[in-house]
C-alpha positions as CSV (number, residue, x, y, z in Angstrom):
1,X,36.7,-14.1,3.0
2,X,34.0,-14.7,0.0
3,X,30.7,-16.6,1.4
4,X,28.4,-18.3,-0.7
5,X,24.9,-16.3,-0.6
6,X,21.7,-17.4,-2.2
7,X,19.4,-14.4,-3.2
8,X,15.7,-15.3,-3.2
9,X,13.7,-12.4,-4.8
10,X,10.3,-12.0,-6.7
11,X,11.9,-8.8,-8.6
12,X,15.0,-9.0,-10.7
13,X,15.7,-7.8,-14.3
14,X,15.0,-8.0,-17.3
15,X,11.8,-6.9,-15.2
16,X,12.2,-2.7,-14.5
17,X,12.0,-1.3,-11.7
18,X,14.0,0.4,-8.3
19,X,14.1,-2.9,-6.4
20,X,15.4,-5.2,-9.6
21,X,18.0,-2.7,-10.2
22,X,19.0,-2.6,-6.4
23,X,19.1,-6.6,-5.9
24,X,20.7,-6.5,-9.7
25,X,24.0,-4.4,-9.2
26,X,24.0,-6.1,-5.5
27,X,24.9,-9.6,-7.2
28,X,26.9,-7.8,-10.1
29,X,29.3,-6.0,-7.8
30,X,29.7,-8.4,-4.5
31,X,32.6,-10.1,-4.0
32,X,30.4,-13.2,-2.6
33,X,29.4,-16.0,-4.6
34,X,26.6,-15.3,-5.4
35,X,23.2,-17.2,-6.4
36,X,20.1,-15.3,-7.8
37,X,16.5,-17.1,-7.7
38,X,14.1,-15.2,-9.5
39,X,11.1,-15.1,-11.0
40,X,10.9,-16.0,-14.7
41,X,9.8,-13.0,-17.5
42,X,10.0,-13.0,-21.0
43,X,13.5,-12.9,-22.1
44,X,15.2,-14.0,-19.5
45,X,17.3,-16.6,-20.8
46,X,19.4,-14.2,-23.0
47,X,19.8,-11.5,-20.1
48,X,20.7,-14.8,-18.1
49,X,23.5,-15.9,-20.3
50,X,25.4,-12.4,-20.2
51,X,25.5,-12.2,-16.6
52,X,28.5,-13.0,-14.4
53,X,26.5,-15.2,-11.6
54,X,24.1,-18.2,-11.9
55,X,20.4,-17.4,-11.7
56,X,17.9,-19.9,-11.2
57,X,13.9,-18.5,-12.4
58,X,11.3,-20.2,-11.1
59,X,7.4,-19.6,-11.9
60,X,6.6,-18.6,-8.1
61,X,5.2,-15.5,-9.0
62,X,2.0,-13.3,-11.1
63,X,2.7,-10.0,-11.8
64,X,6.2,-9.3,-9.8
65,X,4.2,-10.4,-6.6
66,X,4.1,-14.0,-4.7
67,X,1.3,-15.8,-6.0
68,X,-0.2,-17.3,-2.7
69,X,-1.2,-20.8,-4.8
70,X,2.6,-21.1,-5.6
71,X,4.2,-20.9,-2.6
72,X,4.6,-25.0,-2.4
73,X,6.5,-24.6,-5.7
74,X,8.5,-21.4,-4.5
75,X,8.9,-23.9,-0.7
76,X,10.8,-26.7,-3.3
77,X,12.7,-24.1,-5.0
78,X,14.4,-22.7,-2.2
79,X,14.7,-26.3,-1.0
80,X,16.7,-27.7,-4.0
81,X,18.8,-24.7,-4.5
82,X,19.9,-24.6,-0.8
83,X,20.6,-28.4,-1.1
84,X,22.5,-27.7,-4.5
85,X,24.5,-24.3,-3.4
86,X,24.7,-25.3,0.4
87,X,25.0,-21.2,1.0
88,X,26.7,-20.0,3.8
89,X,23.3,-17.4,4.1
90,X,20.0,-16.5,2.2
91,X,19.1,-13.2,1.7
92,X,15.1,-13.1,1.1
93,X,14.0,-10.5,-0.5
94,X,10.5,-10.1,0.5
95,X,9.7,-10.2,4.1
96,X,6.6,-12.8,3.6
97,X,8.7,-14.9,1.7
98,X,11.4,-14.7,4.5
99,X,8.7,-17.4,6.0
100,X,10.7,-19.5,4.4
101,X,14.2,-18.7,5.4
102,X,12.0,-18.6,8.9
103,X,11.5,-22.3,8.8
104,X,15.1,-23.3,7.0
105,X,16.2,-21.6,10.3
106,X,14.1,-23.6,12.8
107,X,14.3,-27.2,11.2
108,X,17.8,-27.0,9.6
109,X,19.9,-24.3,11.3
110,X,20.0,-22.3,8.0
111,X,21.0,-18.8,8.4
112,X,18.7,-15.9,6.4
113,X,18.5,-12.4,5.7
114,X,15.7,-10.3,4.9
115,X,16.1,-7.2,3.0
116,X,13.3,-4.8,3.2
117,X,12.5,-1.0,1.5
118,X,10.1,0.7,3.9
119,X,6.5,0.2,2.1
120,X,6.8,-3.4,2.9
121,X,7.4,-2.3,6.6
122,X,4.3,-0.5,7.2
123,X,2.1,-2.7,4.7
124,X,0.8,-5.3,7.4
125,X,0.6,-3.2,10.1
126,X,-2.9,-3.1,10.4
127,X,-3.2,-6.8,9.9
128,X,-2.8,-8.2,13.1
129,X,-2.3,-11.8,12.0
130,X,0.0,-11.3,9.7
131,X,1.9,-8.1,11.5
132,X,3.0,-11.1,14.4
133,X,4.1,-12.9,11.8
134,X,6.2,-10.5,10.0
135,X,7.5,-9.3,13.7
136,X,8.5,-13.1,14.1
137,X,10.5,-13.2,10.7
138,X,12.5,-10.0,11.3
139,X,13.0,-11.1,15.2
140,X,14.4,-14.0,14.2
141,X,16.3,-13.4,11.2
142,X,20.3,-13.6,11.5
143,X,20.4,-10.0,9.7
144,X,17.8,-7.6,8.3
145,X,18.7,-5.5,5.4
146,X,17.9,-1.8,4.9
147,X,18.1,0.3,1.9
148,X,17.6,4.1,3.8
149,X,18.0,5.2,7.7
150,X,13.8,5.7,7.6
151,X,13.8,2.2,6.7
152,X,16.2,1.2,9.3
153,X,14.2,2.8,12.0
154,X,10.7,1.2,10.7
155,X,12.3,-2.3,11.0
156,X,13.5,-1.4,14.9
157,X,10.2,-0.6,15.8
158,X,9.1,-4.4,15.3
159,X,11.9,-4.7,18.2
160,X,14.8,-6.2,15.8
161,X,18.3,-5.5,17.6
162,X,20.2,-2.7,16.2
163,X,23.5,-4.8,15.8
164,X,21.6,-7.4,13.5
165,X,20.4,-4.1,10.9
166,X,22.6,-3.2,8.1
167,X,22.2,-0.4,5.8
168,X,23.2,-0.1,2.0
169,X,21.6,2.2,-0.2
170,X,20.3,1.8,-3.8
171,X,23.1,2.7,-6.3
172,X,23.5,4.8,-9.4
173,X,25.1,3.3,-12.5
174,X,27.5,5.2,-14.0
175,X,26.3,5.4,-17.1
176,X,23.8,8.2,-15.5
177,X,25.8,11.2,-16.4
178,X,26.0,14.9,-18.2
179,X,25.7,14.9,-21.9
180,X,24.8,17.1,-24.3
181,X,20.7,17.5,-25.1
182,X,19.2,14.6,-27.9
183,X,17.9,16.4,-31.0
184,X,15.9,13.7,-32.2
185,X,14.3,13.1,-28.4
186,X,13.4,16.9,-28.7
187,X,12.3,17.1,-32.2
188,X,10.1,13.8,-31.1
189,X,8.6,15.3,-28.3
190,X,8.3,18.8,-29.5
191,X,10.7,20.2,-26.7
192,X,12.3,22.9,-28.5
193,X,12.9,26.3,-26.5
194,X,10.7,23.9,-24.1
195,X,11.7,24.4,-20.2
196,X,11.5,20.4,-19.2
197,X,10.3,19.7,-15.9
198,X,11.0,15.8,-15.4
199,X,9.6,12.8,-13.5
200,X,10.9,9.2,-14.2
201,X,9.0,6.1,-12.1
202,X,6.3,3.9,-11.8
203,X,2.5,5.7,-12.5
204,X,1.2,5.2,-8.8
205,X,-0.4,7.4,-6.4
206,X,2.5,8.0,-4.1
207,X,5.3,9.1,-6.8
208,X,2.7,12.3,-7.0
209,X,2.7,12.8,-10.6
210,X,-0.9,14.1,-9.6
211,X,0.2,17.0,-7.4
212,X,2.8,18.3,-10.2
213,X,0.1,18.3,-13.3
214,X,-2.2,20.2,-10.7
215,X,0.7,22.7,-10.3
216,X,1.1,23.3,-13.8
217,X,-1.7,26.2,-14.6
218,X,0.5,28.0,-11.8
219,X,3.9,27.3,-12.9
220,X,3.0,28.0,-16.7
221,X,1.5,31.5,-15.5
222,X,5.6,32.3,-14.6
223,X,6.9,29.9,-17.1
224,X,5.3,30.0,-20.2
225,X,7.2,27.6,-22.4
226,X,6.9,24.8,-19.2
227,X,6.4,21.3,-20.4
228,X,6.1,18.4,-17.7
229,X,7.5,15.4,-18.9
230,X,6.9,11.8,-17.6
231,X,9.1,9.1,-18.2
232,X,7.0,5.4,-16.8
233,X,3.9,3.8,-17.2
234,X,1.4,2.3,-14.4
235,X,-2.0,1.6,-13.0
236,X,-2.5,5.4,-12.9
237,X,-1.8,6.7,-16.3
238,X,-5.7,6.6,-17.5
239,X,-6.5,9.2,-14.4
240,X,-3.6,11.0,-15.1
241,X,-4.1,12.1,-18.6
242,X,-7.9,12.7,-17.5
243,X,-6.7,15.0,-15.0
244,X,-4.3,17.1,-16.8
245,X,-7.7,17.4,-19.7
246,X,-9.5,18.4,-16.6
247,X,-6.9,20.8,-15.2
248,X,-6.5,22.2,-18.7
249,X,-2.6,21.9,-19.6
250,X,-3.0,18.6,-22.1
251,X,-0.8,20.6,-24.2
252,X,2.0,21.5,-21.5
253,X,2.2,17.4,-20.3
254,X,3.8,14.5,-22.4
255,X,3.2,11.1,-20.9
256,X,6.7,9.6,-22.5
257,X,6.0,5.9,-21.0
258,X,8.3,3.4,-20.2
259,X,12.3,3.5,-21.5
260,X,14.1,0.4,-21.6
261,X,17.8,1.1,-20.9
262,X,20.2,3.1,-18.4
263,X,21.9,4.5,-21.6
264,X,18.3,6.1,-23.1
265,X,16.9,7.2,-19.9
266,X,20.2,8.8,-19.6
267,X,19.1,10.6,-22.4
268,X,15.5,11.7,-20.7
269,X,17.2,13.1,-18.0
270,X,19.4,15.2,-19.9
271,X,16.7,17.0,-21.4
272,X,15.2,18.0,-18.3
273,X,16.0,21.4,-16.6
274,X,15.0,20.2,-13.6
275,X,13.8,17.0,-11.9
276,X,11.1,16.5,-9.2
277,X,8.8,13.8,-7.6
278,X,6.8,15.0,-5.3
279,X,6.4,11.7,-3.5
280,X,3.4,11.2,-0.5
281,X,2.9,8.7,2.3
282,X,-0.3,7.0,1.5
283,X,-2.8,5.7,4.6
284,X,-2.1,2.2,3.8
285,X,2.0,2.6,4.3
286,X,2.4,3.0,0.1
287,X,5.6,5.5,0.9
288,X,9.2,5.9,-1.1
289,X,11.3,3.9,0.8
290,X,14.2,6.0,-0.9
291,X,14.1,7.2,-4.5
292,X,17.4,6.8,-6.3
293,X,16.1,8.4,-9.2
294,X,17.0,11.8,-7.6
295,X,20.4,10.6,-7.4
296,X,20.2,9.5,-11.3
297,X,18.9,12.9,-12.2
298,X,21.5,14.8,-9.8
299,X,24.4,12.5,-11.8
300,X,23.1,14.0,-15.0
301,X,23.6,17.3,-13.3
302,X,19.9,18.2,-12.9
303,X,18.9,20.2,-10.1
304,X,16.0,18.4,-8.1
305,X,12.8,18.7,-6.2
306,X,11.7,16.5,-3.9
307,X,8.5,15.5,-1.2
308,X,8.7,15.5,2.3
309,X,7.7,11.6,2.6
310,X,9.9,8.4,3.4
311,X,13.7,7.9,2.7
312,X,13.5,10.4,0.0
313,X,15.2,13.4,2.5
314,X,18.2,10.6,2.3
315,X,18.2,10.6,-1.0
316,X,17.9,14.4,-1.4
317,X,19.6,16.9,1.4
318,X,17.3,19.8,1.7
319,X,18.9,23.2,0.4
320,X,22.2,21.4,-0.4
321,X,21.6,18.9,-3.2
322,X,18.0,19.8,-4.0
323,X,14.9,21.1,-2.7
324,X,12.4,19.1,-0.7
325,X,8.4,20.2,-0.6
326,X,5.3,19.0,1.2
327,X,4.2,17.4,-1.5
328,X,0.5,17.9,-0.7
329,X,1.0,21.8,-1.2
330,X,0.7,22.8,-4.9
331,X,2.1,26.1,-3.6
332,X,5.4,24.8,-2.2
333,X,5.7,22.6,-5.8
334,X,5.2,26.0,-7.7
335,X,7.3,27.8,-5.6
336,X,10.3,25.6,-5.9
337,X,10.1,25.3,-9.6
338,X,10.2,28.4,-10.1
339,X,13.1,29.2,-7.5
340,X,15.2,26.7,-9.6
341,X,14.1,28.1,-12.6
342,X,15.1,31.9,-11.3
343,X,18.3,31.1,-9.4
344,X,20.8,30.6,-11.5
345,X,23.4,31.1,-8.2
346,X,21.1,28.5,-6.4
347,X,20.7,25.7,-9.3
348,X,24.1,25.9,-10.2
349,X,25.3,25.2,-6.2
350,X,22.7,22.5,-5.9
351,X,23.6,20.8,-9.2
352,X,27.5,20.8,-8.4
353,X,26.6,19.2,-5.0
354,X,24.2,17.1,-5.8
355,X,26.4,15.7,-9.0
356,X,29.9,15.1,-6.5
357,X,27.5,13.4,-3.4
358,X,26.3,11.0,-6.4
359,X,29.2,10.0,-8.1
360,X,31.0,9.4,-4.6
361,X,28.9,7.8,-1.9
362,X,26.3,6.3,-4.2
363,X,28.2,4.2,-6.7
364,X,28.1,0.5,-6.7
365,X,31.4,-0.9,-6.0
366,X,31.5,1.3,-2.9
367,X,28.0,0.2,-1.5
368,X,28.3,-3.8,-2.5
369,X,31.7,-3.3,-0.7
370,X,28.8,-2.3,2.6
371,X,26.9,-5.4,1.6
372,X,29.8,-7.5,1.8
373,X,31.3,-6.5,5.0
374,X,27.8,-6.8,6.0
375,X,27.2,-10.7,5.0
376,X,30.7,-11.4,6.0
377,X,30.3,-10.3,9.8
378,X,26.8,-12.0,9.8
379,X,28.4,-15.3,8.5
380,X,31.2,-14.9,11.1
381,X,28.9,-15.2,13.9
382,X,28.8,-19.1,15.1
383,X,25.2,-20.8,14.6
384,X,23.1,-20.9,17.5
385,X,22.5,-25.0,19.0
386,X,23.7,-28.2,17.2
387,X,25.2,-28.3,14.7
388,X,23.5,-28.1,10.9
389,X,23.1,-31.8,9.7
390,X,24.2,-32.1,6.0
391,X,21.0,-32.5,4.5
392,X,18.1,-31.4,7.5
393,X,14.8,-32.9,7.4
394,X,12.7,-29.9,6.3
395,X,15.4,-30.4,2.8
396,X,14.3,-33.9,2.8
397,X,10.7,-33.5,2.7
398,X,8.4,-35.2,-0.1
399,X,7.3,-32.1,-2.9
């Protein structure tokens, strides 16, 4: 049976990123009616018009993040598109902003989701004010969404009852697949006879970019012709490109920036020979909730290197679809880098694995078929109390 779902996220394309592609192929592949509110960015109306569900932008947000000043607008928002859609459930992607959904619930019977990726469970663990409140959202949602087991477990230590968790991993779109090496890419990049060590994501300290460029004097002294490529851009590029002047291997680095388009990344990932992010769990709870751009790389049919942090053991099965390090050890980077590059029995099993396990359990029709299973046996479930009055009084509040 097809519900009607509202999804209420910060993060949605044409912004890049994991979490937009994840909320994107979500409402491009369910079977539910869906609604999108998003924030507005520039060029959004044409991306808008090619889609096949509505999406409402709003101006809730600065910089892909809820703009505390805004939240009235973001309050009136939710409330006119709940009157307008009259959703059978809201998914909230954000756990603050499931506040929200958190007081639909309580003053108009409203039923809400909140789908969380494993940094945001740790984030507001040391703020005691706001941890309660994040434990009262999750306690009281109707169903908490999970994109990894790791995450799963973080959200049932804030006492959330298994039966209300659901599970559905980030996808990868098919157009990630093996294809012959781009000429002009290499001729652009002066990768020629180059042995292309890859990392596509956002320049922040957890993805450990920083770990791998500190490798590199190591890995070049058993593979001369190694270049490390990076595929993103972030807060961390400046230190980056200082650090790999400092560590000496300028020359052996290329800092590609960021690639607009699953076809051309595509591209990037088939020049690599291998693909690694050595990803860390920073002090604050910064950790990689899963990392689907393992599976991208493995659906190219590159053999990949992973750290020991997070989901990203989901995403990558130790000594059967990759390798996974402690990414705090430049030896165990060097080491595995080089093992892939000297294996030849060992890269092609772990390629061949890691290409079927991607193009099987991680496509998108199979996991918004999850998501709607999911919705639907949350929706099944009769409302606690009265029942909902047709327009509740927190809808019919003055803005």
């Amino acid at each position: 049976m097809s519900r009607k779902v509202v999804l209420v996220t910060g993060v949605f394309p044409p912004g890049i990123g994991g979490m937009q592609n994840y909320y994107y192929n979500l409402s491009k592949h369910t079977k539910h009616a869906i609604t999108v509110l998003a924030s507005d960015y520039e060029g959004s109306a044409p991306f808008d018009r090619n889609q096949p569900f509505q999406i409402i932008r709003g101006s809730f947000m600065r910089g892909e993040r809820v703009d505390v000043t805004s939240w009235g607008r973001l309050f009136r928002y939710v409330r006119r598109t709940l009157r307008n859609e009259e959703p059978d459930i809201t998914v909230y992607g954000y756990v603050l902003i499931g506040f929200i959904g958190l007081l639909f619930k309580m003053f108009g019977g409203r039923r809400y989701v909140i789908s969380t990726h494993g940094m945001d469970m740790l984030m507001f663990r040391k703020y005691i004010g706001l941890n309660q409140i994040v434990k009262l959202i999750l306690r009281k949602a109707d169903g908490v969404l999970t994109n990894s087991e790791y995450t799963r477990r973080l959200v049932e230590e804030y006492g959330v009852d298994s039966s209300r968790i659901g599970l559905v991993n980030p996808g990868v779109e098919a157009i990630f697949d093996r294809e012959e090496k781009n000429s002009e890419l290499l001729r652009q990049h002066g990768l020629d006879g180059k042995y292309v060590i890859l990392t596509v994501g956002r320049l922040v300290t957890r993805k450990g970019h920083d770990r791998v460029i500190e490798s590199m004097p190591a890995i070049l002294r058993q593979l001369p012709n190694a270049v490390y490529v990076i595929v993103g851009d972030g807060p961390e590029r400046g230190r980056l490109e200082q650090l790999a002047k400092r560590t000496g291997v300028s020359e052996a680095v290329r800092f590609i920036g960021n690639v607009s388009g699953s076809e051309r990344l595509n591209d990037y990932y088939n020049l690599a020979d291998q693909f690694i992010m050595a990803c860390r769990e920073l002090e604050e709870g910064d950790v990689e909730g899963f990392g689907i751009v393992y599976l991208e790389a493995a659906s190219a049919g590159v053999p990949v290197i992973a750290g020991q942090s997070g989901g990203a053991s989901e995403a990558v099965l130790d000594e059967v679809t990759g390798l996974i390090v402690a990414p705090e050890s430049h030896e165990e980077i060097t080491s595995a880098v080089i093992r892939l590059a000297s294996d030849v029995a060992l890269r092609e099993r772990l390629v061949r694995e890691g290409y079927k396990r991607a193009k099987t359990q991680f496509q998108h029709g199979n996991l918004a078929e999850t998501f709607d299973l999911y919705i639907g046996r949350l929706c099944a479930r009769p409302l606690p109390g009265k029942k909902r009055a047709k327009k509740p009084a927190i809808e019919r509040m003055r803005s």
